[in-house]
C-alpha positions as CSV (number, residue, x, y, z in Angstrom):
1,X,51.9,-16.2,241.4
2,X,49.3,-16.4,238.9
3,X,48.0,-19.7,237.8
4,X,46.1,-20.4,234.3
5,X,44.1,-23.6,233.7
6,X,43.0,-24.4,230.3
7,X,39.6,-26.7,229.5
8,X,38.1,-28.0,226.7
9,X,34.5,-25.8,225.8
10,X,33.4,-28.9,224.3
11,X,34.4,-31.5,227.1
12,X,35.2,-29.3,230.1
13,X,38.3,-31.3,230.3
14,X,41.8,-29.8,230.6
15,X,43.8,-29.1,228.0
16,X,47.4,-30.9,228.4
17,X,50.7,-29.7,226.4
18,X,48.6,-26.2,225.7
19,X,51.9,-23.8,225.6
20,X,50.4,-20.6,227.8
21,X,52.1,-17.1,227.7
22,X,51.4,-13.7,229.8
23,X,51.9,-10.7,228.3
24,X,52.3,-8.2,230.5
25,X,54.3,-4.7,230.9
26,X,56.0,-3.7,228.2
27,X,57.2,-7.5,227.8
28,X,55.8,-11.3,227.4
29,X,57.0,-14.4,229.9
30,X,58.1,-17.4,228.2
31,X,55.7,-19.9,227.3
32,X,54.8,-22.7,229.7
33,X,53.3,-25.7,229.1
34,X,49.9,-27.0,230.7
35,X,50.2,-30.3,232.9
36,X,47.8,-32.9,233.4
37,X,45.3,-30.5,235.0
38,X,45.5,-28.1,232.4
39,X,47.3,-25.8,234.7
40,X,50.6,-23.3,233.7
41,X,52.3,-21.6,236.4
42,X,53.6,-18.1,236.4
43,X,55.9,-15.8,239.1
44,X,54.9,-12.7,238.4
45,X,52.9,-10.7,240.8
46,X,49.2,-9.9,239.7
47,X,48.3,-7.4,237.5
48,X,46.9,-6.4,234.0
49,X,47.9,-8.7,230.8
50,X,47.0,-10.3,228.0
51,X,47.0,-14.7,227.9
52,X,47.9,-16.2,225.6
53,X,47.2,-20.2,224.8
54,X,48.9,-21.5,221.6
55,X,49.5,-18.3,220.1
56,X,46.0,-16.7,220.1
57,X,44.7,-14.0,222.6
58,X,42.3,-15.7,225.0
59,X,41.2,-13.2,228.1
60,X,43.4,-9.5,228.6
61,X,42.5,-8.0,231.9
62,X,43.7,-8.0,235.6
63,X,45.3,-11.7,236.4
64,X,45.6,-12.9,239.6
65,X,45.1,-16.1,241.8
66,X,43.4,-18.7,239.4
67,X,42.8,-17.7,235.4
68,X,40.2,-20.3,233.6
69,X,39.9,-20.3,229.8
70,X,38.4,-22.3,227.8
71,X,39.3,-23.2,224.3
């Protein structure tokens, strides 16, 4: 499972309603929204990807565990 919690650079507080999106493989998940804690939960098992929050590219690289970005 790989987790991704959005913040605000500005605030440092989390981002709620953010839609979040993996894209990994050859493929991309759905889009999830964030929660309260600015958190969107994925079942995939860790590996290399592209995040995407809202549309725009935040962070590619090896996801696993817990993935901060800050928007």
């Amino acid at each position: 499972m790989v987790t991704i919690q959005v913040f605000y650079k500005s605030s440092g507080s989390p981002v709620k309603n953010a839609t979040v999106a993996l894209g990994i493989g050859f493929g991309q998940t759905s889009g999830q929204y964030t929660d309260s804690n600015g958190e969107a939960h994925f079942n995939v098992k860790p590996q290399h990807g592209k995040v995407y929050v809202n549309g725009s590219t935040k962070k590619e690289g090896y996801l696993s565990g817990r993935v901060v970005i800050y928007v």
